[in-house]
PQR file with spaces between the fields and no chain letter, atoms N, CA, C, O and H, PARSE charges and radii, in Angstrom:
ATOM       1  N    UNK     1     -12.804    4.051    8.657 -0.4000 1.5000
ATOM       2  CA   UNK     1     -12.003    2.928    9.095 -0.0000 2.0000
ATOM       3  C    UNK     1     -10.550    3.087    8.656  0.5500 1.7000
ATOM       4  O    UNK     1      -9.730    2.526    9.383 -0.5500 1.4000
ATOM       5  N    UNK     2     -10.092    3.739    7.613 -0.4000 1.5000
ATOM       6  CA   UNK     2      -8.989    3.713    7.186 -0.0000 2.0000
ATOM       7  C    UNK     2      -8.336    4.860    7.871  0.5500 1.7000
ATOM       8  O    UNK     2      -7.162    4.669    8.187 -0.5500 1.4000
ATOM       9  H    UNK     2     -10.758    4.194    7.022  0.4000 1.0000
ATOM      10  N    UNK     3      -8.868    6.032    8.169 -0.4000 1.5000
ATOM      11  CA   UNK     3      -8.227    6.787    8.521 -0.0000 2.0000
ATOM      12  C    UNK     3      -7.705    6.591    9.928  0.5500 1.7000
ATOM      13  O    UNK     3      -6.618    7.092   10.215 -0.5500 1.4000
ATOM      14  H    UNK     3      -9.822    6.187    7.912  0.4000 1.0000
ATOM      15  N    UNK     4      -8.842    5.448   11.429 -0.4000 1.5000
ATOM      16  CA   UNK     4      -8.508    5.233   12.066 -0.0000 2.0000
ATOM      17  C    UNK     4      -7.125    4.221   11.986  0.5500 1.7000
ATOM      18  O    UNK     4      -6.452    4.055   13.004 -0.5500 1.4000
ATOM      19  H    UNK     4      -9.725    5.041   11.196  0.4000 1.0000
ATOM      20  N    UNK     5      -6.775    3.590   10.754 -0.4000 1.5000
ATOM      21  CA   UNK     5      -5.581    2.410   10.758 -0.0000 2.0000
ATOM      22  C    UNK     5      -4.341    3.284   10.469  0.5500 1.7000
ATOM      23  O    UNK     5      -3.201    3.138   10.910 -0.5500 1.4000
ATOM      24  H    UNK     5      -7.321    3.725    9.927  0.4000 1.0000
ATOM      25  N    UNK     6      -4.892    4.367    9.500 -0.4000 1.5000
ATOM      26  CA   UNK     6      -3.580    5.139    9.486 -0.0000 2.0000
ATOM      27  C    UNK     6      -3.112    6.234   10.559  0.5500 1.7000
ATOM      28  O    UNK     6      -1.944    6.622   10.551 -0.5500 1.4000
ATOM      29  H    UNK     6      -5.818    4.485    9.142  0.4000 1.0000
ATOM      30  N    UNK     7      -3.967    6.683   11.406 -0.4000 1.5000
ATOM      31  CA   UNK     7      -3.484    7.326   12.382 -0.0000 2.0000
ATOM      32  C    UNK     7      -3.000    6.218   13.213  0.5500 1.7000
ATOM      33  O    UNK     7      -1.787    6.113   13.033 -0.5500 1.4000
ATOM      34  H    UNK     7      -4.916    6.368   11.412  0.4000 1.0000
ATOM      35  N    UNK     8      -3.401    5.420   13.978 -0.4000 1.5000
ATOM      36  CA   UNK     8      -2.717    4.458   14.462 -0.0000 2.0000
ATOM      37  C    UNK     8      -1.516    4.083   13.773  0.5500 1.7000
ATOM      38  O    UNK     8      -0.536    4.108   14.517 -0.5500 1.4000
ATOM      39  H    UNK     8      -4.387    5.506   14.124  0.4000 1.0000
ATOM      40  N    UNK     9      -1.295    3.766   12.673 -0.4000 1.5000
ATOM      41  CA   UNK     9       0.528    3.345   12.316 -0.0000 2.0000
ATOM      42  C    UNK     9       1.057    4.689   12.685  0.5500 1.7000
ATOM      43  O    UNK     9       2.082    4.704   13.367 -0.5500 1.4000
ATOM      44  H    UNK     9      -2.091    3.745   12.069  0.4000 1.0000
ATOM      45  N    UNK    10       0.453    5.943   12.298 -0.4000 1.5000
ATOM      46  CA   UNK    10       1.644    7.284   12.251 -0.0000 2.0000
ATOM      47  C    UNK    10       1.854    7.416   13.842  0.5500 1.7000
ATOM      48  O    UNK    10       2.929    7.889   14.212 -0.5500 1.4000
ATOM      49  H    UNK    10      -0.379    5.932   11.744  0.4000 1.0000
ATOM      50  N    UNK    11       0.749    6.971   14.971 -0.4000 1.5000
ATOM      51  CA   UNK    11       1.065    7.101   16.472 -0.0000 2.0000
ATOM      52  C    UNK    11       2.385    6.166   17.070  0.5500 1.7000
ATOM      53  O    UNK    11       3.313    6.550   17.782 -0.5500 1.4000
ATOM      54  H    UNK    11      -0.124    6.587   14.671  0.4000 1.0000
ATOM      55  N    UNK    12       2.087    4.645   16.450 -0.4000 1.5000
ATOM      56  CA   UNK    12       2.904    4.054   16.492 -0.0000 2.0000
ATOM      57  C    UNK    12       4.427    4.190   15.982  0.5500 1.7000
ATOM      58  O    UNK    12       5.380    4.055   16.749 -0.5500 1.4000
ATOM      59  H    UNK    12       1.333    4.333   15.872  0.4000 1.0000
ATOM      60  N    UNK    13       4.542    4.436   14.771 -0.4000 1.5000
ATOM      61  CA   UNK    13       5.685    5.062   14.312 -0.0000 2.0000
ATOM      62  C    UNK    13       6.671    5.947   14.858  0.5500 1.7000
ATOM      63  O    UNK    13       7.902    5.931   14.887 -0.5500 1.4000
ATOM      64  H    UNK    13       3.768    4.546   14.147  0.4000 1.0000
ATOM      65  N    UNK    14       5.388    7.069   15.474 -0.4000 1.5000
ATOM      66  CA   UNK    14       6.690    8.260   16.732 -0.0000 2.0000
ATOM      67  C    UNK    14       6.918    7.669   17.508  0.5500 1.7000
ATOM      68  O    UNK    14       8.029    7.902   17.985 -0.5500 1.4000
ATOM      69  H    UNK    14       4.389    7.082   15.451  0.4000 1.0000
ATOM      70  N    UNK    15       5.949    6.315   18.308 -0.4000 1.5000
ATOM      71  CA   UNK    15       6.239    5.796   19.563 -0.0000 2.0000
ATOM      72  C    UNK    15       7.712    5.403   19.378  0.5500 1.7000
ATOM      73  O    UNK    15       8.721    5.816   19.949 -0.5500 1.4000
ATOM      74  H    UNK    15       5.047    6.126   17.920  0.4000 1.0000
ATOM      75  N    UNK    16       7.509    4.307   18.228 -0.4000 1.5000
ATOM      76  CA   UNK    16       8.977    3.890   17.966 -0.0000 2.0000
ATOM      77  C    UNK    16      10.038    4.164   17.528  0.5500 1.7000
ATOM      78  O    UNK    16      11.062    3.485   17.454 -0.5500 1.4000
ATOM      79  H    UNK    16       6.689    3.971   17.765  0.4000 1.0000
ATOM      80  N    UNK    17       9.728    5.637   17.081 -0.4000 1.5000
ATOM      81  CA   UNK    17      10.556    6.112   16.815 -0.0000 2.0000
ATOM      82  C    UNK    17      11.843    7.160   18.066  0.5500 1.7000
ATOM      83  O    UNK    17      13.038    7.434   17.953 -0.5500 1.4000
ATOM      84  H    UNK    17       8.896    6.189   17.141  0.4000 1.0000
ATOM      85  N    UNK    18      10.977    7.411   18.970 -0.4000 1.5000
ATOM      86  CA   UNK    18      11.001    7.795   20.446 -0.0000 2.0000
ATOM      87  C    UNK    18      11.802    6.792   21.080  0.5500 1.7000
ATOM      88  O    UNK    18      12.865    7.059   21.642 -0.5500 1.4000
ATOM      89  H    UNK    18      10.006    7.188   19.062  0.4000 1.0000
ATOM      90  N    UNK    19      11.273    5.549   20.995 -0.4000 1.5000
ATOM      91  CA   UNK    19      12.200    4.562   21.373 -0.0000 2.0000
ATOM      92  C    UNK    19      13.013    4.092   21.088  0.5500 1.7000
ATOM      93  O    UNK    19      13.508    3.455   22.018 -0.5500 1.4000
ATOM      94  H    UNK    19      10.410    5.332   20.539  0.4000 1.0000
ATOM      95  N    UNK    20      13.848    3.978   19.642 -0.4000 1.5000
ATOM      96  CA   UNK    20      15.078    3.969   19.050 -0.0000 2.0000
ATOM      97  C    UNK    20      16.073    5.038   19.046  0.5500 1.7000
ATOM      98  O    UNK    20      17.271    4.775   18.946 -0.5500 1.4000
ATOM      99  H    UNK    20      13.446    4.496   18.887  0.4000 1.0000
ATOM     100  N    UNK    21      15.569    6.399   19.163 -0.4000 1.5000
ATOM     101  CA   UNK    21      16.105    7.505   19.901 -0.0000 2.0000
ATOM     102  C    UNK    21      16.413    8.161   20.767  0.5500 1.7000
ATOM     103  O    UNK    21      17.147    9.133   20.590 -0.5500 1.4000
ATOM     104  H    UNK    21      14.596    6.612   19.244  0.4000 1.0000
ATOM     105  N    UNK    22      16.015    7.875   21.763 -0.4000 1.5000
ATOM     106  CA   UNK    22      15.909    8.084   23.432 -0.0000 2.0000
ATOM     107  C    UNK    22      16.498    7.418   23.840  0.5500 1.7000
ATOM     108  O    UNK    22      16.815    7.993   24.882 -0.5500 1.4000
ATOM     109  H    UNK    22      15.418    7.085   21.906  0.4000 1.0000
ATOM     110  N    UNK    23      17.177    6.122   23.846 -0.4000 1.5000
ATOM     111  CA   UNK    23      17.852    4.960   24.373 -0.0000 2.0000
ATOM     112  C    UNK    23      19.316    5.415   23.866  0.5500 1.7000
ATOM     113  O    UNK    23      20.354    5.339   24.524 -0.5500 1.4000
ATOM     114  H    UNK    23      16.920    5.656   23.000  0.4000 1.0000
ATOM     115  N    UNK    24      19.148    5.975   22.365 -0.4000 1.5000
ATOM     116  CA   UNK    24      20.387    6.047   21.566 -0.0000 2.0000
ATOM     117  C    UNK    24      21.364    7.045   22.461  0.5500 1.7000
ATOM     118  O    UNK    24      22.521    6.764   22.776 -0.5500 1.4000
ATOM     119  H    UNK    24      18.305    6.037   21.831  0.4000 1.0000
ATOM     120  N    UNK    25      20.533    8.495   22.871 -0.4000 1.5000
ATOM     121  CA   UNK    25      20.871    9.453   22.899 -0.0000 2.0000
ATOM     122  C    UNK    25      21.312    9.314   24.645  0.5500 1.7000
ATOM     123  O    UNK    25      22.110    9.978   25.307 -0.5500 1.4000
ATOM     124  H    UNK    25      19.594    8.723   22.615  0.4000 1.0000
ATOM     125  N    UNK    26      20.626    8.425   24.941 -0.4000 1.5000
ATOM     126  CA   UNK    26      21.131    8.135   26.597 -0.0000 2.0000
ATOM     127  C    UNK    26      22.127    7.647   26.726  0.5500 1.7000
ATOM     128  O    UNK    26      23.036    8.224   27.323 -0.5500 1.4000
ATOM     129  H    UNK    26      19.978    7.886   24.404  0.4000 1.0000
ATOM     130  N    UNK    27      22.269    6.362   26.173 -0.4000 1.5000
ATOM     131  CA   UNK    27      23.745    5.567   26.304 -0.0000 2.0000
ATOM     132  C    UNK    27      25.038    6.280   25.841  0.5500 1.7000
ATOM     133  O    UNK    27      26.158    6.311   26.352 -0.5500 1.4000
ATOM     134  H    UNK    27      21.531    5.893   25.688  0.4000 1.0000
ATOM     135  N    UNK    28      24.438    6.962   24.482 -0.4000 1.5000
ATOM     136  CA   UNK    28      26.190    8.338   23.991 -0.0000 2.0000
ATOM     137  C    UNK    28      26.320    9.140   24.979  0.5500 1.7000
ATOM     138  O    UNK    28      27.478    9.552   25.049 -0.5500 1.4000
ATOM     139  H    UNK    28      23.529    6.937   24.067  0.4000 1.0000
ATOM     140  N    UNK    29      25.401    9.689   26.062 -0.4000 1.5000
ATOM     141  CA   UNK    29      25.306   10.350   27.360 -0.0000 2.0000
ATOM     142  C    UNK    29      26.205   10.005   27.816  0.5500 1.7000
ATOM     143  O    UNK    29      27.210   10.700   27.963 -0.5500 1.4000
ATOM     144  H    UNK    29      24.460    9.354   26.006  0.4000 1.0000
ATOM     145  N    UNK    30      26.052    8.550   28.244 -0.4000 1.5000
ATOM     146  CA   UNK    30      26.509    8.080   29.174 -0.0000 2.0000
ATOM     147  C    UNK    30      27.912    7.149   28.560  0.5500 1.7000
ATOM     148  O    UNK    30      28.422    6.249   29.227 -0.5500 1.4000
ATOM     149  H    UNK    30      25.236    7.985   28.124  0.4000 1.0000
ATOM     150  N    UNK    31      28.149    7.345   27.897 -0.4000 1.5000
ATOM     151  CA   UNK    31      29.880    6.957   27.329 -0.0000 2.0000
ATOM     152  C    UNK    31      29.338    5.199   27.499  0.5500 1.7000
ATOM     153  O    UNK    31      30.088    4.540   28.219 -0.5500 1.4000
ATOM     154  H    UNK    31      27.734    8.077   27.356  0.4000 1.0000
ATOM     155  N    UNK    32      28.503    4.670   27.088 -0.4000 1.5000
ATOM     156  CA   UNK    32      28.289    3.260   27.174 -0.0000 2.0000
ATOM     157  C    UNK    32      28.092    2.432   25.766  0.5500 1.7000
ATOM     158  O    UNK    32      28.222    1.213   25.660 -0.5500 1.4000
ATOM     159  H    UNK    32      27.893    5.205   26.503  0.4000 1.0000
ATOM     160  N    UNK    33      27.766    3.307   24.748 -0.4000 1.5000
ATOM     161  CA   UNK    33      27.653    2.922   23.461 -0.0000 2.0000
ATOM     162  C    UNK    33      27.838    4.097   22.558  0.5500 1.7000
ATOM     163  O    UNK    33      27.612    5.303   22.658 -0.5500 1.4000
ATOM     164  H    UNK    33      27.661    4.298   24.834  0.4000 1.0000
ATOM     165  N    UNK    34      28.476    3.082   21.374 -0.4000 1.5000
ATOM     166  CA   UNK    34      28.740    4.464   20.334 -0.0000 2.0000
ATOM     167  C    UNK    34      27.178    4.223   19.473  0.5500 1.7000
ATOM     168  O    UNK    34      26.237    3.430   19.439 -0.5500 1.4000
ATOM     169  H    UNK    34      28.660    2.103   21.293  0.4000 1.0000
ATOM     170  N    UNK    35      27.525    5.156   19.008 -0.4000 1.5000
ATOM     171  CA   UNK    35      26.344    5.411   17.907 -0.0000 2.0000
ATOM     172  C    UNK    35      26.041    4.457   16.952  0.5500 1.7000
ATOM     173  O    UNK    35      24.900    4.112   16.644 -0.5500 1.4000
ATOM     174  H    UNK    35      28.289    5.800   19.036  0.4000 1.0000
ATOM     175  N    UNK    36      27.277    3.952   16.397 -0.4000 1.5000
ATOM     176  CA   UNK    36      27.925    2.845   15.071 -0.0000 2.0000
ATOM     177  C    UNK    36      27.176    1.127   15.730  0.5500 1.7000
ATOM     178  O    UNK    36      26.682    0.269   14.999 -0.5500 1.4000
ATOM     179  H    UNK    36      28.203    4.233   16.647  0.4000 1.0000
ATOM     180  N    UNK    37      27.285    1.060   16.970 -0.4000 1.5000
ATOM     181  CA   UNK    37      27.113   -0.297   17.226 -0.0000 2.0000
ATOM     182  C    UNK    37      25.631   -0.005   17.471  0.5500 1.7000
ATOM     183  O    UNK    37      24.999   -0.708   16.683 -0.5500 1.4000
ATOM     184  H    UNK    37      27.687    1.758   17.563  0.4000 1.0000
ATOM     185  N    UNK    38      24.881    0.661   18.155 -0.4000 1.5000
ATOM     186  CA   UNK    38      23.259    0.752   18.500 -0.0000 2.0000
ATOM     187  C    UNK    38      22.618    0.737   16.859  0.5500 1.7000
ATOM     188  O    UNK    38      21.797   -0.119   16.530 -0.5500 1.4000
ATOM     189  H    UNK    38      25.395    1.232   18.795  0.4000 1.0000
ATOM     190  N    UNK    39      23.044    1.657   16.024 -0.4000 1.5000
ATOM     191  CA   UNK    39      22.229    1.563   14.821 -0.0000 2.0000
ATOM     192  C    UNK    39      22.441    0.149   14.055  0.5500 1.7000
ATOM     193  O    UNK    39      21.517   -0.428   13.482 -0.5500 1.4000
ATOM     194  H    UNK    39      23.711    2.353   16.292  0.4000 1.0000
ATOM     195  N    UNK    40      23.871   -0.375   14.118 -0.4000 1.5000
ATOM     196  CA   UNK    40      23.810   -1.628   13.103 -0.0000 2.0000
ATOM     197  C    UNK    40      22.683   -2.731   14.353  0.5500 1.7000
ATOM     198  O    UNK    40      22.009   -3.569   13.753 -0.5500 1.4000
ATOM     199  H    UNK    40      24.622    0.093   14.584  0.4000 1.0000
ATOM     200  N    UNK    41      22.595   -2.725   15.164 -0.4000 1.5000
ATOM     201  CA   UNK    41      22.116   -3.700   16.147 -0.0000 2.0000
ATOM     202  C    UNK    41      20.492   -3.524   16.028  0.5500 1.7000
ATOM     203  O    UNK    41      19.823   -4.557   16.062 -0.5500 1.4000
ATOM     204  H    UNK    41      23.143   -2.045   15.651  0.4000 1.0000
ATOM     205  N    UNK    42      19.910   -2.416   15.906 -0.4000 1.5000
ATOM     206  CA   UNK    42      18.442   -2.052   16.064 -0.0000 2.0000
ATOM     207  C    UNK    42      18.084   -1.210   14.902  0.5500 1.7000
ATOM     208  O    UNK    42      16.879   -1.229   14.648 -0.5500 1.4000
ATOM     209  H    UNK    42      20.454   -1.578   15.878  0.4000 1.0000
ATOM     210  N    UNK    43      18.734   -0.560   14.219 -0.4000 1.5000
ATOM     211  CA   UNK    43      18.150   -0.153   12.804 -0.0000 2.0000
ATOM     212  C    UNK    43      17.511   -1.046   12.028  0.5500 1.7000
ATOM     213  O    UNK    43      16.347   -0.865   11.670 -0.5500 1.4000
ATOM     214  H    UNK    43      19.712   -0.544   14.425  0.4000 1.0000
ATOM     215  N    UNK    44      18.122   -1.956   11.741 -0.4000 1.5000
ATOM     216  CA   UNK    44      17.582   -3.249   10.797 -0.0000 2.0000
ATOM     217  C    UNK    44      16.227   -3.119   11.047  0.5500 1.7000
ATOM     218  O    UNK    44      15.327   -2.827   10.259 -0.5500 1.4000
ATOM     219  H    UNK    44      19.067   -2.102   12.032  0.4000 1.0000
ATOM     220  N    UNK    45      16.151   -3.528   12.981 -0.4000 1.5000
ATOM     221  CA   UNK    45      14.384   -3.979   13.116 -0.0000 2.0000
ATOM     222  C    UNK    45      14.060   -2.725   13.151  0.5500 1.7000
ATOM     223  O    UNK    45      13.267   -2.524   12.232 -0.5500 1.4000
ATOM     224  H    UNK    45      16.882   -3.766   13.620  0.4000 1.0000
ATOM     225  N    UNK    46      14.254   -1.825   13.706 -0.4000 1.5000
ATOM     226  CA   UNK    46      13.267   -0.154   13.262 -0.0000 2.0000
ATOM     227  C    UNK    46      12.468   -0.140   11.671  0.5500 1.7000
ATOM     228  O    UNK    46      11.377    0.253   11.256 -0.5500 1.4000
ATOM     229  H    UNK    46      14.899   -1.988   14.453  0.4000 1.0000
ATOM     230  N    UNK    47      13.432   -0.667   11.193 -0.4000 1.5000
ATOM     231  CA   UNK    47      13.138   -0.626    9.752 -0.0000 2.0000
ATOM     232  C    UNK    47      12.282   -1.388    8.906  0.5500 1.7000
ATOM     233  O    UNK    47      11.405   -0.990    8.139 -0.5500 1.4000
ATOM     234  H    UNK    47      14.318   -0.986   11.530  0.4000 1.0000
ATOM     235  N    UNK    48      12.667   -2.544    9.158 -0.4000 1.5000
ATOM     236  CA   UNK    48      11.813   -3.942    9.144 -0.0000 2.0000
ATOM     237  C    UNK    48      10.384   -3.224    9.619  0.5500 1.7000
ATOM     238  O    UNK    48       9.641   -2.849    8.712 -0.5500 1.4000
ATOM     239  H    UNK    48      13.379   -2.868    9.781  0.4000 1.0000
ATOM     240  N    UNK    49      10.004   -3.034   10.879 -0.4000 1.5000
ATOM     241  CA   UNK    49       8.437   -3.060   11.432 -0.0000 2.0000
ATOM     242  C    UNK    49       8.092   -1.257   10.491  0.5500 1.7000
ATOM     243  O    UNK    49       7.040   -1.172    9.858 -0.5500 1.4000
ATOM     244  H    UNK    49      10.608   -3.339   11.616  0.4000 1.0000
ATOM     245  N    UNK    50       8.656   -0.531   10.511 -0.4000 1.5000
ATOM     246  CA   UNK    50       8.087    0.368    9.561 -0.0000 2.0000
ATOM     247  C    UNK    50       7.827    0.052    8.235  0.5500 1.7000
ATOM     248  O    UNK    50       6.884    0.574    7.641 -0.5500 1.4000
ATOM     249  H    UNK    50       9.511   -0.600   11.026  0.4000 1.0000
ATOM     250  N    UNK    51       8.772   -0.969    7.570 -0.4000 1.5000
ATOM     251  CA   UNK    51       7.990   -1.145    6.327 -0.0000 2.0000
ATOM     252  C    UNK    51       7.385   -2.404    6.294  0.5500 1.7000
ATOM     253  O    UNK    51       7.292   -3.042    5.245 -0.5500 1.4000
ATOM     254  H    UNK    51       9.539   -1.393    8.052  0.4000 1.0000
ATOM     255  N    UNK    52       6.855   -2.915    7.655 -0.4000 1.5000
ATOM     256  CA   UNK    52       5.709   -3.978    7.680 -0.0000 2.0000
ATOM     257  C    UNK    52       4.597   -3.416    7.520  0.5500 1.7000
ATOM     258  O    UNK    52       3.850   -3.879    6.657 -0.5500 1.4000
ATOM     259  H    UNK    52       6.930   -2.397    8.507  0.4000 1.0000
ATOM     260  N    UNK    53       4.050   -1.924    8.532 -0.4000 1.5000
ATOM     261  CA   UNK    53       3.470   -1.150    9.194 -0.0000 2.0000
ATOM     262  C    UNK    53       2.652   -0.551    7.532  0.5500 1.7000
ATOM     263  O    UNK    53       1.439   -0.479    7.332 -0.5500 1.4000
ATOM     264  H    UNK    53       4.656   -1.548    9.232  0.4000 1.0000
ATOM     265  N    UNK    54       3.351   -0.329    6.914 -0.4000 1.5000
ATOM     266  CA   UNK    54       3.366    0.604    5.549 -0.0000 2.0000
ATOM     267  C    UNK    54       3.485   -0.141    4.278  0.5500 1.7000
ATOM     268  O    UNK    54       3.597    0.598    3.300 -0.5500 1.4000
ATOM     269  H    UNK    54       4.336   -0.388    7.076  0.4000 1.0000
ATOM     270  N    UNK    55       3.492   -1.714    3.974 -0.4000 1.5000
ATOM     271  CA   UNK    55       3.826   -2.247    2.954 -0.0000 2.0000
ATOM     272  C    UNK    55       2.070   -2.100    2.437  0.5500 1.7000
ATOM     273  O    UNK    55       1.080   -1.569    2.939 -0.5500 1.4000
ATOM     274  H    UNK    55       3.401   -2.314    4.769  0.4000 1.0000
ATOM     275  N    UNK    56       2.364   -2.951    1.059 -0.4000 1.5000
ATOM     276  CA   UNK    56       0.615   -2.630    0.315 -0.0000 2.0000
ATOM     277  C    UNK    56       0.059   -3.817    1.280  0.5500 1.7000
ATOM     278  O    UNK    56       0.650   -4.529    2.092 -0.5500 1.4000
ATOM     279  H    UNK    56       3.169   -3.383    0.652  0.4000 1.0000
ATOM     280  N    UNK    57      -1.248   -3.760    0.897 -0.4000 1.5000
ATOM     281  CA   UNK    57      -2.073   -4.957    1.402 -0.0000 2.0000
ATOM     282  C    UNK    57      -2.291   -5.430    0.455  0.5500 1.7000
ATOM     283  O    UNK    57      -2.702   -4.752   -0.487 -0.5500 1.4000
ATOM     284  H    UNK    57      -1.729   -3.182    0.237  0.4000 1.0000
ATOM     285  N    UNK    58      -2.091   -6.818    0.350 -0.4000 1.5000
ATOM     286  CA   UNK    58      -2.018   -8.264   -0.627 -0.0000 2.0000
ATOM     287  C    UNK    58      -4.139   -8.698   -0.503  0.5500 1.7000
ATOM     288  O    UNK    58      -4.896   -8.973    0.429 -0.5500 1.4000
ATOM     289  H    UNK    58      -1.757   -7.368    1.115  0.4000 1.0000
ATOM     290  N    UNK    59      -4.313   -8.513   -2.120 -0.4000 1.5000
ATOM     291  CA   UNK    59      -5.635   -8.965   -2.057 -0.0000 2.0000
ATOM     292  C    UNK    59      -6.113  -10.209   -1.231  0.5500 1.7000
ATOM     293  O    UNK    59      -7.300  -10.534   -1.235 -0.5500 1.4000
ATOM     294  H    UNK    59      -3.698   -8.290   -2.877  0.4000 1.0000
């Protein structure tokens, strides 16, 4: 059981991690966003749900 919860966060994790990167790397493509404004705007929550994903479990 555990190993199925932890492969599931590490699947999830690239997903989202794919998705905070792929968007990033499109818009600097495309001269529509700098780098500086996408990370202060969506890093926070990238960050936030990874260390929701990964915090201890409370008895």
């Amino acid at each position: 059981m555990t190993t199925r919860v932890l492969n599931f966060k590490a699947i999830v994790t690239v997903l989202l991690g794919v998705a905070y990167i792929g968007p990033l790397i499109w818009a600097m493509a495309e001269g529509k966003l700098d780098a500086q404004s996408y990370i202060a705007g969506i890093g926070p929550v990238f960050g936030m749900a990874v260390g929701f994903w990964f915090r201890e479990s409370q008895p």
